[in-house]
MDAnalysis code that builds the backbone (N, CA, C; Angstrom):
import MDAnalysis as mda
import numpy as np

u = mda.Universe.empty(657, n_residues=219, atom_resindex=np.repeat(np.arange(219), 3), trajectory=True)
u.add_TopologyAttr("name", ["N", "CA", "C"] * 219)
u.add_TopologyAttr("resid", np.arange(1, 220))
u.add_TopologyAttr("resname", ["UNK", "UNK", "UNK", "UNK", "UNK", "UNK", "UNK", "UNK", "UNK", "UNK", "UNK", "UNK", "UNK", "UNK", "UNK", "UNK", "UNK", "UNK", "UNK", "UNK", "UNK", "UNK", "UNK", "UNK", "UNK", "UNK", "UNK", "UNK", "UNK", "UNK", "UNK", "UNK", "UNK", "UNK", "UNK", "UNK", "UNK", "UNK", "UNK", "UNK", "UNK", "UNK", "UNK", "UNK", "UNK", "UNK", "UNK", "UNK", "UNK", "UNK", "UNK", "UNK", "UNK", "UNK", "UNK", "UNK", "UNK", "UNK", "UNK", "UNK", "UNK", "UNK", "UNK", "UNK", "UNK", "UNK", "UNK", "UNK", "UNK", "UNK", "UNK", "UNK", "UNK", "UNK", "UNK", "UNK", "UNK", "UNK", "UNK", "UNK", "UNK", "UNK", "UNK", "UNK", "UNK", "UNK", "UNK", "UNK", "UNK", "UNK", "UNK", "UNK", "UNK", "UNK", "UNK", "UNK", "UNK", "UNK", "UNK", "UNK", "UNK", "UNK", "UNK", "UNK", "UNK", "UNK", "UNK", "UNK", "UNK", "UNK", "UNK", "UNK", "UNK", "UNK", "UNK", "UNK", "UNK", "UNK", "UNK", "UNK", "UNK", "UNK", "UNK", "UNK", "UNK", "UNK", "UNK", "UNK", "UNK", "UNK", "UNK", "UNK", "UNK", "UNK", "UNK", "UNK", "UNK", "UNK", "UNK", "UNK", "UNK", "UNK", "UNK", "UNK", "UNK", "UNK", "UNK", "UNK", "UNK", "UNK", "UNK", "UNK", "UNK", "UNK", "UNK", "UNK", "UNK", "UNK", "UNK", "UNK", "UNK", "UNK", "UNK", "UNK", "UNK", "UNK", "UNK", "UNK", "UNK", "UNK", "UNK", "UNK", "UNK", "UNK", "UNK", "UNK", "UNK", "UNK", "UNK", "UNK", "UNK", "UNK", "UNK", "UNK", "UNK", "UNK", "UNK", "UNK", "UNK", "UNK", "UNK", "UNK", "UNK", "UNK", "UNK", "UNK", "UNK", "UNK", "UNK", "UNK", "UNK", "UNK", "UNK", "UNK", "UNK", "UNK", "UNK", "UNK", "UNK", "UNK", "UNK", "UNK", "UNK", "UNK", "UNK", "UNK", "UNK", "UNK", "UNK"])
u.atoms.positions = np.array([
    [29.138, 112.622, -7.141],
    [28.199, 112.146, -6.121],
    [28.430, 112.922, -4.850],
    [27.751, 113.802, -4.262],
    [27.376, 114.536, -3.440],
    [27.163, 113.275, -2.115],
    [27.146, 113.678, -0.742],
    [27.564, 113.102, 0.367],
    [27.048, 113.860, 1.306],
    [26.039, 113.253, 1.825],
    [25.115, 114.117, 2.807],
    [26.047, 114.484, 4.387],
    [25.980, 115.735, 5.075],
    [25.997, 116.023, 6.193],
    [26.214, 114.725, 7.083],
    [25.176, 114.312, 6.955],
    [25.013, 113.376, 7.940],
    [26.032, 112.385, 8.139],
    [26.122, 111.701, 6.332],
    [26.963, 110.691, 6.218],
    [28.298, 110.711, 6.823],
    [28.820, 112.428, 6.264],
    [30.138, 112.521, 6.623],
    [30.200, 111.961, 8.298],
    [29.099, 112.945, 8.558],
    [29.747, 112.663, 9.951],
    [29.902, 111.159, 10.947],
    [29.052, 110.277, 10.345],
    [28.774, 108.970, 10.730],
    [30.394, 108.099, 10.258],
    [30.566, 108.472, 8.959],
    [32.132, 108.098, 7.897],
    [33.068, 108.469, 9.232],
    [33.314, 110.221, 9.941],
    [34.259, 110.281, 10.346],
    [34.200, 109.703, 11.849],
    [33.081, 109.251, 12.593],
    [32.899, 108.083, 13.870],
    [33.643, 107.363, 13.651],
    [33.420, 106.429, 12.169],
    [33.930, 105.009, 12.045],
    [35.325, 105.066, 12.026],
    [35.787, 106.187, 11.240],
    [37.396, 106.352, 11.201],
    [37.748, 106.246, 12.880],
    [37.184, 107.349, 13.478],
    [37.377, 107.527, 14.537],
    [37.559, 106.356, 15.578],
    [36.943, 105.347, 15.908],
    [36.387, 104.855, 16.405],
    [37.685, 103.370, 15.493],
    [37.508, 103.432, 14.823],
    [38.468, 102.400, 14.431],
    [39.971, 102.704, 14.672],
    [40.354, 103.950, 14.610],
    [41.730, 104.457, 15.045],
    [42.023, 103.710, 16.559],
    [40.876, 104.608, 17.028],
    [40.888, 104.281, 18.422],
    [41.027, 102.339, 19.030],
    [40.493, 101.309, 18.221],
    [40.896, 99.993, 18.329],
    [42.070, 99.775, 18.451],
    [42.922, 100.548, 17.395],
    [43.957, 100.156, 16.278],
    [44.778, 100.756, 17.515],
    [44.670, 101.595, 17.829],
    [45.725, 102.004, 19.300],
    [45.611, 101.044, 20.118],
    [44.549, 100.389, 21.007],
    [44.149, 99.814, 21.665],
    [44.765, 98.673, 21.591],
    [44.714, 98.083, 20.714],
    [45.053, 96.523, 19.949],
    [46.951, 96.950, 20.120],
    [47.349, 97.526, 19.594],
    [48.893, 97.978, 19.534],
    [49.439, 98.312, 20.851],
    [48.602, 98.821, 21.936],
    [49.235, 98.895, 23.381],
    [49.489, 97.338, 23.943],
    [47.896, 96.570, 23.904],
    [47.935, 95.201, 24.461],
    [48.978, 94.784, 24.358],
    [49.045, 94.641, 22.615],
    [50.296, 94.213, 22.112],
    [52.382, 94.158, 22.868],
    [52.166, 95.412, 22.640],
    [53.480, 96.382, 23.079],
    [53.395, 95.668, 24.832],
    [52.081, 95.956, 25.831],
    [52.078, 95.467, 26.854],
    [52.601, 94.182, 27.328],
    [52.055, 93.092, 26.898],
    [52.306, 92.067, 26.082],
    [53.569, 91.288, 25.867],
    [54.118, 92.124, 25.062],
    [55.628, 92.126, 25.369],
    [56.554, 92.056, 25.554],
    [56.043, 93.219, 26.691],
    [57.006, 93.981, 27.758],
    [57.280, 92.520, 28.610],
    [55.905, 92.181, 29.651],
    [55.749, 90.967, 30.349],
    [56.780, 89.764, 29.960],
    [56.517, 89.411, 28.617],
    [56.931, 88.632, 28.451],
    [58.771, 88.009, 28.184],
    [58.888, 89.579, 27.864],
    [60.684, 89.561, 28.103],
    [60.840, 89.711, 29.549],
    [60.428, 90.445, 30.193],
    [60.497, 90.227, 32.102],
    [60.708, 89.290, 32.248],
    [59.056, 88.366, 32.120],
    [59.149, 86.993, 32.602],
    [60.628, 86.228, 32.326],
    [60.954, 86.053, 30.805],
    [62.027, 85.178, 30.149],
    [63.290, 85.741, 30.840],
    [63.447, 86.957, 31.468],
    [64.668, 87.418, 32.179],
    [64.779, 86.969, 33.241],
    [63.342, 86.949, 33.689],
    [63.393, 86.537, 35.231],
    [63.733, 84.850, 35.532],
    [63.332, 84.484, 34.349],
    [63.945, 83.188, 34.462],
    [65.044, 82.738, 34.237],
    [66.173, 83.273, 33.393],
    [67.719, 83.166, 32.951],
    [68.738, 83.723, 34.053],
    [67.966, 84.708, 34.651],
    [68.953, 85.410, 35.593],
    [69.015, 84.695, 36.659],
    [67.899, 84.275, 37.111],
    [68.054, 82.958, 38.551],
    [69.005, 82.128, 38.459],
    [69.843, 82.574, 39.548],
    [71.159, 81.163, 39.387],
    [70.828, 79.700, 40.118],
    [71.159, 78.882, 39.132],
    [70.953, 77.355, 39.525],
    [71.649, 77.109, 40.726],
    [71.014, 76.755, 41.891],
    [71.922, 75.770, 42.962],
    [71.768, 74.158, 42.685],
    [73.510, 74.529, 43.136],
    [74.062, 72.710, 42.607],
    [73.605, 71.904, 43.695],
    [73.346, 70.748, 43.652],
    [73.048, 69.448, 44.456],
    [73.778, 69.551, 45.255],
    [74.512, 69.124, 46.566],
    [75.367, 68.763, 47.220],
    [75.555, 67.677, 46.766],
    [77.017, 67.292, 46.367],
    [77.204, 65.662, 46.021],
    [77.604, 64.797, 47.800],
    [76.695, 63.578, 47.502],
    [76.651, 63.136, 48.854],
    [78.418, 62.459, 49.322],
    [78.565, 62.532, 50.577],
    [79.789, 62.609, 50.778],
    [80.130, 61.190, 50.628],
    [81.949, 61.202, 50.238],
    [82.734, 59.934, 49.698],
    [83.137, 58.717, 50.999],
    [82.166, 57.726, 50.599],
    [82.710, 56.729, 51.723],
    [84.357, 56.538, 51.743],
    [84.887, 56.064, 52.572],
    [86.036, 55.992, 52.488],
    [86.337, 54.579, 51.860],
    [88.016, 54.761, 51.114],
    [87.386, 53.432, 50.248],
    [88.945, 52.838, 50.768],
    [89.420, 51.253, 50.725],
    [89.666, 50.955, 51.405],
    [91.028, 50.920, 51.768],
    [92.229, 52.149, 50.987],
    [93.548, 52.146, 51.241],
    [93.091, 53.516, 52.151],
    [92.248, 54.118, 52.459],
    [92.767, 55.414, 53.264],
    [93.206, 55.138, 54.092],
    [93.903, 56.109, 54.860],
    [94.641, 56.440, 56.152],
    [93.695, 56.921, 57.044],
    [93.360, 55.867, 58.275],
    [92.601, 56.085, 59.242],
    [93.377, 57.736, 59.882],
    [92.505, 58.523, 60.486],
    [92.559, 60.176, 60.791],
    [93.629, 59.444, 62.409],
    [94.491, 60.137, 62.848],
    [94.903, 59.914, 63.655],
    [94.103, 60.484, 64.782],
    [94.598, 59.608, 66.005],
    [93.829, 59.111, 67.179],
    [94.145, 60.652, 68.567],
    [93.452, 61.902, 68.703],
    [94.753, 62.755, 69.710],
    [95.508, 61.963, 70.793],
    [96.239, 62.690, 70.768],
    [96.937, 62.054, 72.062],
    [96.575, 63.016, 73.787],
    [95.896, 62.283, 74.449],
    [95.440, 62.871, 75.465],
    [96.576, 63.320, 76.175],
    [96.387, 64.625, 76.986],
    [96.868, 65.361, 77.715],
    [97.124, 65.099, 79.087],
    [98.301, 64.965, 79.463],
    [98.539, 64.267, 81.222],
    [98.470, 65.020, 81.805],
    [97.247, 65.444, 82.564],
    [98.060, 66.459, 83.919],
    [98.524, 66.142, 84.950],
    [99.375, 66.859, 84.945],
    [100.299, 66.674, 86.581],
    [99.570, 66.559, 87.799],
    [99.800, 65.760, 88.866],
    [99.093, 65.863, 89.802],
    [99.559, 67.047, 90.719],
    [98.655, 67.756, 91.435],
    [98.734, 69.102, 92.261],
    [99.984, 68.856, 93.343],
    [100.252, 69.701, 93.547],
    [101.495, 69.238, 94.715],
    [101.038, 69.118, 96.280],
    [101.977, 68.453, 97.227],
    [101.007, 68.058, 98.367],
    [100.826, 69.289, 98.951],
    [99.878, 69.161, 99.701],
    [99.607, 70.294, 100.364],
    [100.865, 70.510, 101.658],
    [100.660, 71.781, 102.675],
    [101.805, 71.907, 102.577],
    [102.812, 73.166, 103.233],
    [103.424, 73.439, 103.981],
    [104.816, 74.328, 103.614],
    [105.846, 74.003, 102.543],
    [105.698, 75.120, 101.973],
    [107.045, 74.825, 100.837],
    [108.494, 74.175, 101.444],
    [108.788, 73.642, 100.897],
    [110.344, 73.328, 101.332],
    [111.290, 74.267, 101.526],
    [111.899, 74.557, 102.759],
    [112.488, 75.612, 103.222],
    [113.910, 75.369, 102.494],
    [114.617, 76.702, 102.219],
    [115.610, 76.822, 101.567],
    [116.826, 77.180, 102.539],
    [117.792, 76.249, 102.587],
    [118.930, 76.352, 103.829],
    [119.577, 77.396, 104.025],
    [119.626, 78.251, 104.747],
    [120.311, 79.328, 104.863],
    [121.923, 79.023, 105.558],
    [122.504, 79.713, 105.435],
    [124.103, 80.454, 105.266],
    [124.180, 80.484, 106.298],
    [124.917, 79.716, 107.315],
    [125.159, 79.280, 108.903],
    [125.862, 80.703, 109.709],
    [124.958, 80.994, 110.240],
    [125.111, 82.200, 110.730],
    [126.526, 82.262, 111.596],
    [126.925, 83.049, 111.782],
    [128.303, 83.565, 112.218],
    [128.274, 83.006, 114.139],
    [128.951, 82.528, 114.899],
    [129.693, 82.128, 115.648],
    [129.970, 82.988, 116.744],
    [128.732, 83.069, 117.717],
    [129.003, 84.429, 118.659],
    [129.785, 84.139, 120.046],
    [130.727, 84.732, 120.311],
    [131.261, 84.599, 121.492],
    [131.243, 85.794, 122.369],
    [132.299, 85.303, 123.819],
    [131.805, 86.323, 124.736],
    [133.214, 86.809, 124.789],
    [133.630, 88.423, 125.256],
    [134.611, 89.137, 125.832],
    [134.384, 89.347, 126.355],
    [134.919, 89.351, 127.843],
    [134.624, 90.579, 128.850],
    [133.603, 91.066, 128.864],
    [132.011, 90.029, 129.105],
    [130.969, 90.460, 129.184],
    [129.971, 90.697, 127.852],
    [130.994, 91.823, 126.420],
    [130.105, 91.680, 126.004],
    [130.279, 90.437, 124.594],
    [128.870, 90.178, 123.827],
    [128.357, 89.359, 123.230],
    [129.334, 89.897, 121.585],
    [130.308, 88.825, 120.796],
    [130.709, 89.424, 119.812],
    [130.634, 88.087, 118.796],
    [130.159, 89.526, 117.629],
    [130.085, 88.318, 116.002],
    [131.163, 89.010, 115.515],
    [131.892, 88.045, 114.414],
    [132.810, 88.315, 113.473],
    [134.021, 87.701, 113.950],
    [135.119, 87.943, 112.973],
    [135.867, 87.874, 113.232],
    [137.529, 88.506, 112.329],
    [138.666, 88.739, 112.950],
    [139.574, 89.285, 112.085],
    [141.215, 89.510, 113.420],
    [141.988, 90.419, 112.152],
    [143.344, 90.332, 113.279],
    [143.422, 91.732, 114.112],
    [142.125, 92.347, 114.484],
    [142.310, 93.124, 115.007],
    [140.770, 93.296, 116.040],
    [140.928, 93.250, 117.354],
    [140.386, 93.019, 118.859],
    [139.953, 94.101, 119.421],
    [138.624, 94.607, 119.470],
    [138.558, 95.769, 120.579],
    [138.038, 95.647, 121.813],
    [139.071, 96.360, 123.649],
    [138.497, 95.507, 124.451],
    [137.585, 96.753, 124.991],
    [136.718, 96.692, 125.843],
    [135.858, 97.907, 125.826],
    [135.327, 97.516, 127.621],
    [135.283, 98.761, 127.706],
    [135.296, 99.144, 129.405],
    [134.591, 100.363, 129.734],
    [133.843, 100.259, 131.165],
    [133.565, 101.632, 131.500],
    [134.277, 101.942, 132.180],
    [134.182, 103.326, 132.262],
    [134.652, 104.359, 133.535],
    [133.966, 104.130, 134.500],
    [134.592, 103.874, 136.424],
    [133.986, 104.085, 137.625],
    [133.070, 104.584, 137.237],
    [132.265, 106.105, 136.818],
    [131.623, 106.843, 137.376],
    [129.971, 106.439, 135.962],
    [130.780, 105.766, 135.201],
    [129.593, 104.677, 134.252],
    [129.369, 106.267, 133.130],
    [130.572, 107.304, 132.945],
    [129.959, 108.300, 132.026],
    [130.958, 108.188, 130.595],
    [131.875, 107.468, 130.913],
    [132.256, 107.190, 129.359],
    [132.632, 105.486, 128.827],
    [132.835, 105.370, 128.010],
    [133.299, 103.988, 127.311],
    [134.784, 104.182, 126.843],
    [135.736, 102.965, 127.189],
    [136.723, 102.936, 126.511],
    [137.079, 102.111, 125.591],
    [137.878, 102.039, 124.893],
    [138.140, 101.055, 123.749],
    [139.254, 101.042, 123.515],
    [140.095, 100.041, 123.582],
    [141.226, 99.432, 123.724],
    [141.987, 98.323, 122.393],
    [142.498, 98.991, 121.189],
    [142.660, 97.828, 120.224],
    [143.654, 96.681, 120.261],
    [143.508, 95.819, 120.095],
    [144.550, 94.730, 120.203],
    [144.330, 93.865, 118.760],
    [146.083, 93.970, 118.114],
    [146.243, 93.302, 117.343],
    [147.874, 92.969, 117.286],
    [147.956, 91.438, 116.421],
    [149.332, 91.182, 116.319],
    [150.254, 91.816, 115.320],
    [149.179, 92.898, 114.296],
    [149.998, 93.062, 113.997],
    [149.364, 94.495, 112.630],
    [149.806, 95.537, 113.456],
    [148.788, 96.868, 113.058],
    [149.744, 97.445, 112.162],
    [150.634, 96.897, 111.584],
    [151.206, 97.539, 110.405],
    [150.662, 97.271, 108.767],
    [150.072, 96.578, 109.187],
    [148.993, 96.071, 107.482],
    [147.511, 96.642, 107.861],
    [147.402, 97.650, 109.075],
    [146.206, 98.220, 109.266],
    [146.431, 99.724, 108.667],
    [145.339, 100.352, 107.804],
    [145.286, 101.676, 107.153],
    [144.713, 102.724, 108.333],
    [143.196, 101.989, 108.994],
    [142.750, 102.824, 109.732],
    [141.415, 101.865, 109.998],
    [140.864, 102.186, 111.350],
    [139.672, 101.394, 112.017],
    [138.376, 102.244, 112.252],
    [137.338, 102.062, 111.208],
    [136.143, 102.768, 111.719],
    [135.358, 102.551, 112.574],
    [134.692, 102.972, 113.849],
    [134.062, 102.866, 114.787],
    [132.648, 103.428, 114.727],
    [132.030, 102.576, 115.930],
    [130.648, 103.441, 116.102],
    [129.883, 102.528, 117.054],
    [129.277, 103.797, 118.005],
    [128.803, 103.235, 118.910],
    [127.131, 103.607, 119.312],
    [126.029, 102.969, 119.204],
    [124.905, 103.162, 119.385],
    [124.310, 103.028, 120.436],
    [123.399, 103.477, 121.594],
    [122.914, 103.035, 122.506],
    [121.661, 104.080, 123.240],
    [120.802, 103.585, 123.902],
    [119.572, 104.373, 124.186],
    [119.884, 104.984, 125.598],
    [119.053, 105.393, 125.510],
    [119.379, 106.368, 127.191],
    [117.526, 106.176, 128.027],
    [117.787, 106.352, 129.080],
    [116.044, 106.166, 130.047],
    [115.151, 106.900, 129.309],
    [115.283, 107.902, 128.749],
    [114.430, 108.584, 127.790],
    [114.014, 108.265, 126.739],
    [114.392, 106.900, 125.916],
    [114.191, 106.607, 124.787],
    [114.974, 107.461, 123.766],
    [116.150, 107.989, 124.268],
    [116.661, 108.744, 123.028],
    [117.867, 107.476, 122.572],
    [117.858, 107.653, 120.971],
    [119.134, 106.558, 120.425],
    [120.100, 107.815, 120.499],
    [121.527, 107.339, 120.766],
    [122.429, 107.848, 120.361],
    [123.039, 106.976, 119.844],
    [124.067, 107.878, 119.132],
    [125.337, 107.303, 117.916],
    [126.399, 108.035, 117.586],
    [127.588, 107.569, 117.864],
    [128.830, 108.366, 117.930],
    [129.617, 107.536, 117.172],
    [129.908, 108.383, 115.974],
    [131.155, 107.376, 115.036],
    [132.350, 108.501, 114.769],
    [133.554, 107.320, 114.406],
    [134.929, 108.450, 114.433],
    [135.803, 106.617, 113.998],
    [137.024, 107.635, 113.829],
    [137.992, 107.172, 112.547],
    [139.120, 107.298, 113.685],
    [140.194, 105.937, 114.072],
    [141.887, 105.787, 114.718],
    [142.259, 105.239, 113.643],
    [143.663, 105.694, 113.475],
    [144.616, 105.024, 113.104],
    [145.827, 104.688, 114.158],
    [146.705, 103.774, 113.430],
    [147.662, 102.709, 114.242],
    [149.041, 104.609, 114.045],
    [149.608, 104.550, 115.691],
    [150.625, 105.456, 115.547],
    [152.080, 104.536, 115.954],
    [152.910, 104.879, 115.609],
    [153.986, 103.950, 116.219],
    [153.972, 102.207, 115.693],
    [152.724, 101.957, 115.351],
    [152.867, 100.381, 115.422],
    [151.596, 99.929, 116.726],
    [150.469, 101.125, 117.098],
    [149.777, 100.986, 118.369],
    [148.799, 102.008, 117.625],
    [147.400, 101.404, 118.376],
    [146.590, 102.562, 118.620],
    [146.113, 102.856, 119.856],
    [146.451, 104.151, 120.167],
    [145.982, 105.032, 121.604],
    [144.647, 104.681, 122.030],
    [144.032, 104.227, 123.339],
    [142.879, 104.334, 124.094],
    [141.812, 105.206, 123.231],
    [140.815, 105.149, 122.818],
    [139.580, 105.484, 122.533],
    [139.144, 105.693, 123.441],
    [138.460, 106.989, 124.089],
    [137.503, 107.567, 124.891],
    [136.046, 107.887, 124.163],
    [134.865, 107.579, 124.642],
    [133.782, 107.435, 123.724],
    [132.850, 108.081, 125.212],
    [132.783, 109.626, 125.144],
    [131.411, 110.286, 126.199],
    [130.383, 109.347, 125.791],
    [129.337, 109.343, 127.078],
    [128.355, 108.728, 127.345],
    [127.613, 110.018, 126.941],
    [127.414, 110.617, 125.950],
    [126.421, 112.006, 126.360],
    [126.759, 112.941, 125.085],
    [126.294, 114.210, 125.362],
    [126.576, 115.375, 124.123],
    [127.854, 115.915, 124.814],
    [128.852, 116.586, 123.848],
    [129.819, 117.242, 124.542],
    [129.987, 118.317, 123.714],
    [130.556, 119.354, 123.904],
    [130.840, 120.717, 123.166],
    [132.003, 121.397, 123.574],
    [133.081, 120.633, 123.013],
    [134.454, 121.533, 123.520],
    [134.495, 120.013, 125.032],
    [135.142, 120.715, 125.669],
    [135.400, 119.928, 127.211],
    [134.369, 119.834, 127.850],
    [133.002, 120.390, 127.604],
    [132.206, 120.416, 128.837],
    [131.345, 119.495, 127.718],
    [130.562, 118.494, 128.491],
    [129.723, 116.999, 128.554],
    [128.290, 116.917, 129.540],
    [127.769, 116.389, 128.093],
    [126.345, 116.808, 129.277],
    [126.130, 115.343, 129.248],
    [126.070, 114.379, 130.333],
    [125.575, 112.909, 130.202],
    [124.424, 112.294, 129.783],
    [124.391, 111.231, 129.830],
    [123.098, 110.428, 129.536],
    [122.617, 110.025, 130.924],
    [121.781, 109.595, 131.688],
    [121.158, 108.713, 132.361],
    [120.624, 107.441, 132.111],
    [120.856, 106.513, 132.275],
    [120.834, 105.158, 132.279],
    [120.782, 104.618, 130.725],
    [122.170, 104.608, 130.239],
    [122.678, 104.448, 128.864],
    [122.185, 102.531, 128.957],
    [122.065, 102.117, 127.925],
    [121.689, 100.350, 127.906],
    [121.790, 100.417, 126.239],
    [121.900, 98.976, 126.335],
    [121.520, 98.341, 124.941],
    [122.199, 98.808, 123.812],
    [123.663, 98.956, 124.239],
    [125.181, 99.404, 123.501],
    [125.197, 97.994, 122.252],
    [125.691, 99.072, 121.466],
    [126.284, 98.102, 120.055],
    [127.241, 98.746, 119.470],
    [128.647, 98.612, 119.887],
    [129.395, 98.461, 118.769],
    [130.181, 98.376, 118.463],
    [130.642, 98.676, 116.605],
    [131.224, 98.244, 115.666],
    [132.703, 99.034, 115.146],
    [133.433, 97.743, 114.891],
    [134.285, 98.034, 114.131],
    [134.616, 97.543, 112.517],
    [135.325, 98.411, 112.178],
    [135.373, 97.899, 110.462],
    [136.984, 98.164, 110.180],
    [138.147, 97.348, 109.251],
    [138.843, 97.225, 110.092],
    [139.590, 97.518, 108.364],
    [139.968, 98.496, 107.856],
    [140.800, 98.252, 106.413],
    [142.295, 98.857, 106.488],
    [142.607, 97.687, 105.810],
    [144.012, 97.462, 105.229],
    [144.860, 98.791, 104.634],
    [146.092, 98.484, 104.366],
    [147.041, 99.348, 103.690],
    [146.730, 99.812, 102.294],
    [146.069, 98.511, 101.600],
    [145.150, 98.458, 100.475],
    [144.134, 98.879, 100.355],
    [143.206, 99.433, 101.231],
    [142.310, 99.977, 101.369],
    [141.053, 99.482, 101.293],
    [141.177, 98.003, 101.572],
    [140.033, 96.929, 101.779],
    [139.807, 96.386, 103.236],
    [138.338, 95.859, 103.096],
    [138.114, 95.850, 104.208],
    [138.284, 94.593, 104.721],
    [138.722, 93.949, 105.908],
    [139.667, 92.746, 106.249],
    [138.518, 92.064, 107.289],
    [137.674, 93.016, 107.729],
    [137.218, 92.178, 108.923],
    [135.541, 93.381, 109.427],
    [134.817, 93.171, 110.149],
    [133.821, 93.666, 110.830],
    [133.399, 93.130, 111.821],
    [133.430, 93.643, 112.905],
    [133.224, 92.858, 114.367],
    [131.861, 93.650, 115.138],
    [131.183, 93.282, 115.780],
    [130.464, 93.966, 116.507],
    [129.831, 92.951, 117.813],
    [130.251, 93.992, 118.931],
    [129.878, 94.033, 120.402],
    [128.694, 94.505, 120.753],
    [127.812, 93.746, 121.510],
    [126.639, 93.911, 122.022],
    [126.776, 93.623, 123.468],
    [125.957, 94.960, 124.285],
    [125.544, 94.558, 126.094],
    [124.012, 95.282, 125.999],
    [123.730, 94.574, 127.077],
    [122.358, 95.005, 127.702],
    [122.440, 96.425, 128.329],
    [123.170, 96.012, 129.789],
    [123.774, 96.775, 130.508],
    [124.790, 97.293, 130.917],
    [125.110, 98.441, 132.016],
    [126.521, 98.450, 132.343],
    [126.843, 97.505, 133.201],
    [127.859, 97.133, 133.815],
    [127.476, 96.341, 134.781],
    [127.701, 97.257, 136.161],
    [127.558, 96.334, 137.276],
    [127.844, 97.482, 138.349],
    [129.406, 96.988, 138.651],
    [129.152, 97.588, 140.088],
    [130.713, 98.217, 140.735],
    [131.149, 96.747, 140.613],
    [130.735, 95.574, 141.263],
    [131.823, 94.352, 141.292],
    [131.332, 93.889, 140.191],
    [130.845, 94.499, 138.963],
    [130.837, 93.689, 137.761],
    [132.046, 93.397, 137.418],
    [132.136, 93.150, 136.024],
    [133.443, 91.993, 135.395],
    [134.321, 93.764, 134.782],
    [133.743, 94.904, 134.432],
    [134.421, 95.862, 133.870],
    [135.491, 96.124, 134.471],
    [136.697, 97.256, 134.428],
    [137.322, 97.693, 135.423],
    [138.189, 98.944, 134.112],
    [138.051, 99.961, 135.040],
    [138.763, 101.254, 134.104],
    [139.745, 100.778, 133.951],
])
């Protein structure tokens, strides 16, 4: 049986054409699916949140929560100067021969001007200068010019005595002395160590002025 032109070609449409369903139908399918395992994933993978369980009344042996214990503050302090702190009774000033002296010990210096008011002397007195090593001195004082001067130097005891101290009022260089003019406001000190080589005592003399001619001084 022979098969016209025509037929064939109408036969190979239908093939055609039915293939083409048969794909069609098999994508939906496959599409289909796909969705549907998504979906079922998308639902397993979501994690469940738990309820909050509502909270436990207290039942009736608990232990009541303790109570804080409030905080005292101090009351501020009065207002005020601080309370002064007693100081260390200052030393006991007396007078020599004019001038003003603190300290005290077993060895005395008496101190004098010269008539002509250009030097200072110093005179030691003690009962007993054989337990003396040596006496440091020094003497400070201003002049009308506002200049300070200061002259320090070192006696020792000779014989059982120490010799007159002469102390220029001024610069000196060799024998020749250039003075001060109106020397004031003298201070000073002695420091007074032992055979032992400690120090036993510190005294210091203060004046304003010199005095004049019938003052209390006398060379």
């Amino acid at each position: 049986m022979q098969i016209s032109p025509q037929l064939k070609k109408i036969i190979i449409i239908v093939v055609v054409i039915v293939s083409l369903v048969g794909v069609v139908a098999t994508g939906v399918a496959v599409t289909r699916s796909i969705f549907s395992q998504a979906s079922e994933t998308s639902k397993d993978t979501t994690p469940a949140v738990d309820k909050l369980a509502p909270p436990k009344a207290p039942g009736k042996n608990a232990t009541p929560a303790a109570t804080p214990t409030p905080i005292k503050k101090e009351p501020p302090p009065p207002a005020g100067p601080p309370p002064s702190t007693p100081s260390a009774t200052p030393p006991v000033a007396t007078e020599e021969n004019g001038w003003t002296v603190l300290g005290a010990g077993n060895v005395d210096a008496v101190l004098s001007f010269s008539t002509d008011n250009k030097n200072l002397y110093a005179d030691f007195e003690s009962l007993n200068f054989s337990s003396v090593s040596s006496i440091d001195y020094s003497l400070a004082y201003e002049t009308d010019a506002n200049v300070a001067r200061l002259v320090k130097g070192t006696v020792t005891p000779v014989s059982g005595q120490i010799p007159r101290k002469v102390v220029a009022l001024g610069t000196c260089s060799g024998t020749t002395c250039v003075y001060d003019t109106g020397p004031h406001n003298f201070v000073f000190r002695i420091l007074i160590k032992t055979n032992g080589g400690l120090t036993v005592n510190l005294k210091t003399y203060s004046l304003a002025q010199i005095p004049t001619a019938n003052g209390l001084f006398t060379p």
